[in-house]
C-alpha positions as CSV (number, residue, x, y, z in Angstrom):
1,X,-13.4,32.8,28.1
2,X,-12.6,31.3,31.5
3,X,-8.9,30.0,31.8
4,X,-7.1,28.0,34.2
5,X,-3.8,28.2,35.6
6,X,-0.9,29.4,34.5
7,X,2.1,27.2,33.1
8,X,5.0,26.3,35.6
9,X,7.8,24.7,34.5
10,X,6.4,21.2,34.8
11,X,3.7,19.9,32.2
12,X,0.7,22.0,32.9
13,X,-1.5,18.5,33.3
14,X,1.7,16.7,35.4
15,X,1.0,17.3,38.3
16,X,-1.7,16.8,41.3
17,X,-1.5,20.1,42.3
18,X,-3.0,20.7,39.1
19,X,-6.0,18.7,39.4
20,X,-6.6,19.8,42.8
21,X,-7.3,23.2,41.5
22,X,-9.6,22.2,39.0
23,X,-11.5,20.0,41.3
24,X,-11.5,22.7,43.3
25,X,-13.2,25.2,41.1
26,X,-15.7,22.6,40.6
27,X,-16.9,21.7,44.1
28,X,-20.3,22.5,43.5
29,X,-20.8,18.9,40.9
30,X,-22.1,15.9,42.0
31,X,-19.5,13.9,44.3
32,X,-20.5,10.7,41.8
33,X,-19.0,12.9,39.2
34,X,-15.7,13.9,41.5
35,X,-15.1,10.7,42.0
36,X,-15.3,10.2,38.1
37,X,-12.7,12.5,37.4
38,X,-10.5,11.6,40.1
39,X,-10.2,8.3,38.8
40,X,-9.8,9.3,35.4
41,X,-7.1,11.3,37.0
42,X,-5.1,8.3,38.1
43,X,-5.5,6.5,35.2
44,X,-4.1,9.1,33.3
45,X,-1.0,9.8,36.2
46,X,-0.9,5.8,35.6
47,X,-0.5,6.0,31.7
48,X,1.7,9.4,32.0
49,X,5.1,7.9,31.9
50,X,4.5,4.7,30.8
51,X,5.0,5.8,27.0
52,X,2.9,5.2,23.9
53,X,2.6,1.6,22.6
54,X,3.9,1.1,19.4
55,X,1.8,-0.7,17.3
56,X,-1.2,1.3,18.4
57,X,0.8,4.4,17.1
58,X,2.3,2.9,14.0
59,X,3.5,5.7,11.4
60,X,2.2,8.2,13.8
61,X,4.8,11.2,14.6
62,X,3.7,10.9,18.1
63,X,5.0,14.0,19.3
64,X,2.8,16.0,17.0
65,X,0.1,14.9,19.8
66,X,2.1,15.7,22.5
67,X,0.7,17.8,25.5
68,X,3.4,19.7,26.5
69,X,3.5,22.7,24.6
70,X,-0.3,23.7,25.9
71,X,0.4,26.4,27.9
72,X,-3.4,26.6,29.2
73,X,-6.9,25.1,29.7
74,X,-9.4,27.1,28.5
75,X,-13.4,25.8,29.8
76,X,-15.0,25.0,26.8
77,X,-18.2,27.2,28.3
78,X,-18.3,29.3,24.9
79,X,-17.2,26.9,22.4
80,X,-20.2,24.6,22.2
81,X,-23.3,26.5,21.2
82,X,-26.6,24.4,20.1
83,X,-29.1,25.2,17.8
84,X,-32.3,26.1,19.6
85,X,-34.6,23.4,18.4
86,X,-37.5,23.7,19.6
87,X,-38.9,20.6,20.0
88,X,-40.8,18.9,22.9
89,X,-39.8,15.6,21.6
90,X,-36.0,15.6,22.5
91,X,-33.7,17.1,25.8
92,X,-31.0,18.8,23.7
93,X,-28.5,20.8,26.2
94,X,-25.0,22.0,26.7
95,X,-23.5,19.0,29.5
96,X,-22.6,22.1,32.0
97,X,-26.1,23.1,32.2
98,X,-27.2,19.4,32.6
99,X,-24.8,19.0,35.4
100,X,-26.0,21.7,36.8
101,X,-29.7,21.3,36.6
102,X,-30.3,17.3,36.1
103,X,-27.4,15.3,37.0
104,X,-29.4,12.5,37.8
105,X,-29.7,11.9,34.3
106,X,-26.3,11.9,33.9
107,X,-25.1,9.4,36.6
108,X,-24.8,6.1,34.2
109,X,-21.9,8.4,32.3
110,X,-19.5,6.2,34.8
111,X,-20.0,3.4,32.7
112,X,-19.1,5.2,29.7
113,X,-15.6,3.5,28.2
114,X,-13.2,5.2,25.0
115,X,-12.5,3.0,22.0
116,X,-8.9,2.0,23.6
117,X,-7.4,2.5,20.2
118,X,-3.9,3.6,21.3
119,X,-4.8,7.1,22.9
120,X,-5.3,5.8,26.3
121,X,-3.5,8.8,28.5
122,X,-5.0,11.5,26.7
123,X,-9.0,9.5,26.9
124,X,-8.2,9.3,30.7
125,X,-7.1,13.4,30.3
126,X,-10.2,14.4,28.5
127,X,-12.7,12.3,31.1
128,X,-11.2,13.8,34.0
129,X,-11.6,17.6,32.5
130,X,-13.9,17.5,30.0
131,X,-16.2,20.2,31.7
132,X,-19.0,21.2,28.8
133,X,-20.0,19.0,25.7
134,X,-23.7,18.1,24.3
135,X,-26.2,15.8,25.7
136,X,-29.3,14.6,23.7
137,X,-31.9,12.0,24.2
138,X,-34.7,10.8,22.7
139,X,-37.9,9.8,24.0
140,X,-39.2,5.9,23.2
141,X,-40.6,6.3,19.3
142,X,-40.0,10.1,18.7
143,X,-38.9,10.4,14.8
144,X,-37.1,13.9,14.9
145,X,-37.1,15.1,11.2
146,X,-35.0,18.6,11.7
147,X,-31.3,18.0,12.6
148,X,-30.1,18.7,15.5
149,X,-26.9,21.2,14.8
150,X,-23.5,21.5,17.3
151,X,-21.0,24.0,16.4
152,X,-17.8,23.3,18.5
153,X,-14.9,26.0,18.2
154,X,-10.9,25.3,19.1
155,X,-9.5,27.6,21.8
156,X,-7.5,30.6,21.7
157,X,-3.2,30.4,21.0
158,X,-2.1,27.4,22.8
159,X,-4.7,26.5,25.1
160,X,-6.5,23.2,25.5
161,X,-10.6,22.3,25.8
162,X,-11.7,19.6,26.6
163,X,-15.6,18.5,25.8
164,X,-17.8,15.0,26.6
165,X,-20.4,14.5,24.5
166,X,-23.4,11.9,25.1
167,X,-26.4,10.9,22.2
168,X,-28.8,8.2,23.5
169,X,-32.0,7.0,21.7
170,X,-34.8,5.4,22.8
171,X,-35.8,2.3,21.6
172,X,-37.6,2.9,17.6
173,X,-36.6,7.1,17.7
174,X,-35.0,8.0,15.2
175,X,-32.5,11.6,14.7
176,X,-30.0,13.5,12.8
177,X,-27.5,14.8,14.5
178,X,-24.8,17.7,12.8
179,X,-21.5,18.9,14.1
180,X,-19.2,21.3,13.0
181,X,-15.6,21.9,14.3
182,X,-14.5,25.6,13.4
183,X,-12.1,28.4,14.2
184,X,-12.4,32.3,15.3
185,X,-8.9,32.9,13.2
186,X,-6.4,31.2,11.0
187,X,-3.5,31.1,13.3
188,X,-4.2,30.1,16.8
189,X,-2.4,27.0,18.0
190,X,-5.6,25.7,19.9
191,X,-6.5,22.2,20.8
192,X,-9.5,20.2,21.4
193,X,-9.9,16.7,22.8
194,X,-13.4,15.0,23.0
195,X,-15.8,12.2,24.1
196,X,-18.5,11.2,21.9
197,X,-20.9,8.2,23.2
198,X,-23.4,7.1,21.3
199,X,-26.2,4.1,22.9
200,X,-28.9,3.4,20.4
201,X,-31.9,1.0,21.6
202,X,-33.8,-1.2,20.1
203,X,-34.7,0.0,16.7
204,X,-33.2,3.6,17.0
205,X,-31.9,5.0,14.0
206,X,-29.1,7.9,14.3
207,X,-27.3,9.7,11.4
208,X,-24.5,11.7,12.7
209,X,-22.6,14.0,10.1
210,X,-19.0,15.4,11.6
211,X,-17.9,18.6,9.4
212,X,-14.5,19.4,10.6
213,X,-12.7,22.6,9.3
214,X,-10.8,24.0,11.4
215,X,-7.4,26.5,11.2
216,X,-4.6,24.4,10.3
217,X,-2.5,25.4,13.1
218,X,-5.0,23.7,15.6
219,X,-4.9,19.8,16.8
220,X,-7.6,17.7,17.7
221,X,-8.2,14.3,19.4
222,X,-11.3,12.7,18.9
223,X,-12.6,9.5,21.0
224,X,-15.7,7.9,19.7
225,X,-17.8,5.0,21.5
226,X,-20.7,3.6,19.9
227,X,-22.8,0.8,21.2
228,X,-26.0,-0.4,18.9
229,X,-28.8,-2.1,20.2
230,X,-31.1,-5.2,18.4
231,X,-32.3,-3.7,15.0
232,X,-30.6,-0.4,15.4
233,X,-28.8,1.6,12.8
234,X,-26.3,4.3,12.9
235,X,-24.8,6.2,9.9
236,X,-21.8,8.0,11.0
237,X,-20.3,10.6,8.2
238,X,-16.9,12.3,9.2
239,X,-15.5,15.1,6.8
240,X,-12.1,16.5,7.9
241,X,-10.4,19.4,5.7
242,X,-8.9,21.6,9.0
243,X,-6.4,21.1,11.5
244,X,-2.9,20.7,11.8
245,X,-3.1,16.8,12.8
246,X,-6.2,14.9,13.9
247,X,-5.8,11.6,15.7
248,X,-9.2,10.0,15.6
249,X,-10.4,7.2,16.9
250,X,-13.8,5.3,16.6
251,X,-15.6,2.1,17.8
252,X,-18.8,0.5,16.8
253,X,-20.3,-2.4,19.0
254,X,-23.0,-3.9,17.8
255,X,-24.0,-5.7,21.1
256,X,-27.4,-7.4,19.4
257,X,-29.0,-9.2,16.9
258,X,-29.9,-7.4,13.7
259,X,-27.9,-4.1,14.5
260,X,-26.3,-2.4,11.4
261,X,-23.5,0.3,11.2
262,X,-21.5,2.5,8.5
263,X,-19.2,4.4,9.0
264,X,-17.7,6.8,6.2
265,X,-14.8,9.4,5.7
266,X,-13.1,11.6,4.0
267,X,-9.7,13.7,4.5
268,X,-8.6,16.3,2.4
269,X,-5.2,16.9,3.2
270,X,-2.6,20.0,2.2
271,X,0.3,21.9,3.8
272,X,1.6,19.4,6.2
273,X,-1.5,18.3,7.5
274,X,-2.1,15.0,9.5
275,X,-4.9,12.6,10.0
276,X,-4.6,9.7,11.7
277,X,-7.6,7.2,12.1
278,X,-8.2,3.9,13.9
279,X,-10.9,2.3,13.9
280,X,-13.0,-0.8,15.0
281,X,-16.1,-2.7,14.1
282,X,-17.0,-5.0,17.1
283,X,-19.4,-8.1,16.0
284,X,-21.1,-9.1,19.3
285,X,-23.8,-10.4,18.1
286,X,-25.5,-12.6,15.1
287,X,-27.1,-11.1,11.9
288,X,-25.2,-7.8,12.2
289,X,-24.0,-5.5,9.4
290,X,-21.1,-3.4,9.3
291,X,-19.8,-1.0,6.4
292,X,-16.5,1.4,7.0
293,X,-15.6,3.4,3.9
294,X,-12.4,5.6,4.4
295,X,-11.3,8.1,1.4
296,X,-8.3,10.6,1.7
297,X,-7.1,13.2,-1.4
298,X,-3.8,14.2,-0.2
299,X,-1.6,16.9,-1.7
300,X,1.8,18.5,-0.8
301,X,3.2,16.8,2.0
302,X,0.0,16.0,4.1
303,X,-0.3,12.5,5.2
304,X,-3.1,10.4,6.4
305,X,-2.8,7.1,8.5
306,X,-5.3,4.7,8.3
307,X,-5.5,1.4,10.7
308,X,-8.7,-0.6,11.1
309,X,-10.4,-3.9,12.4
310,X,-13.0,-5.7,11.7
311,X,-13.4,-8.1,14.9
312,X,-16.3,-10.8,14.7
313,X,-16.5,-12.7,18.3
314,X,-17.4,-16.7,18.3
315,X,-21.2,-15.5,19.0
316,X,-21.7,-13.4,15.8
317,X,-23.0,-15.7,13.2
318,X,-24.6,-14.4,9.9
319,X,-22.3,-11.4,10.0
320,X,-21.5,-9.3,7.4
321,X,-18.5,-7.1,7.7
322,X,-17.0,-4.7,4.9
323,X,-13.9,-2.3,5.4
324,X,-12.3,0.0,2.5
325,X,-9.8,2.3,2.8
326,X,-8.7,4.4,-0.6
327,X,-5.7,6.8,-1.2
328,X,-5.4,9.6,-3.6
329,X,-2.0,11.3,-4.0
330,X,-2.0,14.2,-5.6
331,X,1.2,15.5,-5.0
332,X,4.5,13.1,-5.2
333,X,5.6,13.8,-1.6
334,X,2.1,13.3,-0.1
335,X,2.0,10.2,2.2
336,X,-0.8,7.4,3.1
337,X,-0.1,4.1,5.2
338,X,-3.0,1.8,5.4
339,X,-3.5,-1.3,8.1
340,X,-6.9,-2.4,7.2
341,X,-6.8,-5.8,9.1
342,X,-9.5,-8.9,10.0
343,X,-10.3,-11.0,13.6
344,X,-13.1,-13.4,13.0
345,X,-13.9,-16.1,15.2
346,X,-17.5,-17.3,14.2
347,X,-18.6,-19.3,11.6
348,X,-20.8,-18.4,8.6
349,X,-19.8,-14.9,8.1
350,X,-18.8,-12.6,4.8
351,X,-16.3,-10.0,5.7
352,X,-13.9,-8.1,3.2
353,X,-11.2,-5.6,3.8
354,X,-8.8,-4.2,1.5
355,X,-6.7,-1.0,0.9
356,X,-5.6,0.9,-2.4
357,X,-3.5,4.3,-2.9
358,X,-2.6,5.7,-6.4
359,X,-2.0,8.7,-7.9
360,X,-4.4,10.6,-10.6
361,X,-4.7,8.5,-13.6
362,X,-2.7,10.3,-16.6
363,X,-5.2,9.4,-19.0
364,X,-7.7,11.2,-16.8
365,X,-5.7,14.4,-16.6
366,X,-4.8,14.7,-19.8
367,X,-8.5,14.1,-21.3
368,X,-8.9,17.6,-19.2
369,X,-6.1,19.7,-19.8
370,X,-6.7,18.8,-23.6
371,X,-10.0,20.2,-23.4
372,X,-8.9,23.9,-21.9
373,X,-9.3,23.4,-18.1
374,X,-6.0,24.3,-16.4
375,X,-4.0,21.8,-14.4
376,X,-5.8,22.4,-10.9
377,X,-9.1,22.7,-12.0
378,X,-8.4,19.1,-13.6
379,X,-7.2,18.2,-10.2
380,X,-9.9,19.6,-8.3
381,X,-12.6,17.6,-10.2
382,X,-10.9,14.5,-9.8
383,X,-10.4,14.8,-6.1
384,X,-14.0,16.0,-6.3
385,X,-15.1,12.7,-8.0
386,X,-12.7,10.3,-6.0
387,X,-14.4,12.1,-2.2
388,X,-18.1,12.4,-4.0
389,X,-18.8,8.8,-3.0
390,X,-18.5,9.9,0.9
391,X,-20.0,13.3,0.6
392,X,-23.2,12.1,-0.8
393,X,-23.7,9.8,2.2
394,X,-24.6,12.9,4.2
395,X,-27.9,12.8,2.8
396,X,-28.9,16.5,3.8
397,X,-28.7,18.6,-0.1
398,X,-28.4,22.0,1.7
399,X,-25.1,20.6,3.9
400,X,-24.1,18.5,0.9
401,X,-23.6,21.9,-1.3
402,X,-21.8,23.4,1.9
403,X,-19.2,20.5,1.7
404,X,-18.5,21.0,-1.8
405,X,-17.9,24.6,-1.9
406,X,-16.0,23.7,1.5
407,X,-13.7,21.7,-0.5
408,X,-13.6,23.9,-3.8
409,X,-12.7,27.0,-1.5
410,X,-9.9,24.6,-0.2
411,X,-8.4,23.6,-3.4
412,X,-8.0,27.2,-4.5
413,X,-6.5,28.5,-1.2
């Protein structure tokens, strides 16, 4: 595994000095794609000391996200491997061999924005030196059945990657796309901060599944852009049970008539475990459909943060807009703030948003432990129950099982 510089006493991403090394070991790119970074650069120098805002990082220990203690990068060269799916059909490749071979193809990425959720410095971080990722594209009406499969893997003790990732259909193609987020060990304080833009044309249908589960000594930042095209849809299914704390952040635009989006989640949470998710649901245009369903079991003192908005613009008649957000506490000192909130500025629209947290139902447990099953198995299958609505959205049986036992294994760790 490639590595770059070692720490001085500054903040290893502080300085220009920095960056000129890094730019430096990648002379041979594109100068459309220097230029990129180096304005990512000074956006981030920009954002560096001017301090989080507070309302974008409400109940957020925003030190756990803190940058400082990385004491390396690491190139994320080895931590992205693809499935080899052999299809004519599709360009599926690892962005460093895109660069490298076709980055033609790759020039409109400059017009790529984050969600702008709160995370702002460390976006600006990621797009200056995010050097590997995924890229896949469809051609105009290709309906890929087989899935295409992403394994990403955190770095090594207290090093940093840093990955872009790009999905863009052509108009009526349709995919599955599956990632997973692991770890080589238990331990290792790792990090990972990525890009994910999604563009879907006209009538392109996308189902992305995110399994994340990795070591709980790891952190990740997540920064997710989708834009939806007339008739589009896009099914977007996120399953955390790893890392230390997760700030994720996710936007869905639907820029044209007819486009429809749902986005689902799930967080189990133990130990002190963190995940922290904003989200957005842009209306841009009329007749457009939006569905967010968020659902996090939380035991010991894990916490999870939930702040979302559904924003409908004066132009987006005929919308309808749904956001949920529901809380489990299974432990007494488990934590879950919720700021599920509403913009609308059109006319004739339905939209809904609302927000529960409770703990398991006595009835419910005792109706269990009367029957012989011990106190943890009882909890298990209600947490099982409570998350089943999410995991079933995958829609792929043979990952579905994975998930479960996933969570099982989790509950009995």
């Amino acid at each position: 595994m490639q590595t770059l510089q070692d720490p001085s006493s500054e903040s290893l991403f502080g300085t220009d000095q920095f960056f000129s090394d890094f730019a430096g070991d990648h002379s041979w790119e594109p100068g459309w794609l220097a230029d990129h970074r180096s304005e990512a650069w000074e956006k981030f120098i920009k954002h560096k000391n001017s301090g989080f805002k507070d309302e974008n990082w409400r109940f957020s220990p925003k030190h756990l996200f803190n940058l400082d203690n990385t004491l390396r990068l690491s190139s994320s060269k080895d931590l992205v491997q693809l499935s080899a799916l052999k299809s004519n059909k599709a360009l599926f490749q690892n962005l460093d061999k895109m660069i490298l071979d076709s980055p033609d193809i790759l020039s409109n990425i400059t017009e790529h924005v984050g969600p702008n959720l709160g995370a702002i410095q460390t976006y600006h971080l990621t797009t200056a030196l995010a050097d590997n990722g995924f890229y896949l594209s469809t051609p105009k009406g290709a309906e890929i059945s087989e899935p295409f499969i992403v394994e990403h893997r955190t770095p090594e003790h207290e090093r940093i990657t840093f990955e872009r990732n790009i999905i863009h259909l052509a108009p009526f193609s349709s995919a599955m796309v599956i990632e997973f987020i692991n770890s080589d060990d238990t331990t290792s304080q790792g990090s990972v901060s990525s890009t994910l833009n999604i563009t879907l044309e006209e009538g392109a249908k996308l189902v992305r599944v995110l399994v994340q589960n990795a070591n709980t000594s790891s952190t990740l930042h997540q920064f997710e852009n989708f834009s939806l095209g007339k008739n589009s849809s896009l099914r977007n299914v996120t399953i955390h049970t790893g890392s230390s704390q997760c700030r994720s952040e996710t936007k869905g635009d639907m820029t044209d008539k007819g486009a429809f989006f749902e986005n689902f989640s799930l967080f189990l949470g133990s130990g002190n475990q963190l995940f922290d998710q904003r989200t957005r649901q842009v209306h841009s245009a009329s007749d457009c459909t939006s569905n967010l369903l968020s659902k996090n079991a939380l035991n010991d003192q894990s916490k999870s943060i939930f702040s979302g908005l559904i924003k409908v613009e004066e132009v987006a008649s005929n919308t309808n807009a749904y956001q949920t957000n529901r809380n489990l506490l299974l432990c007494s000192e488990a934590e879950a703030d919720s700021l599920p909130g509403l913009e609308i500025l059109a006319n004739e629209v339905k939209c809904s948003h609302g927000a529960t947290t409770s703990k398991i139902e006595e009835q419910e447990l005792f109706y269990l432990l009367s029957r012989g099953i011990p106190q943890r198995s009882a909890e298990k299958l209600i947490s099982l129950g409570f998350l089943e609505e999410v995991i079933e959205k995958v829609n792929n049986q043979d990952l579905i099982e994975k998930i479960r036992a996933m969570i099982e294994t989790k509950f009995y760790s």
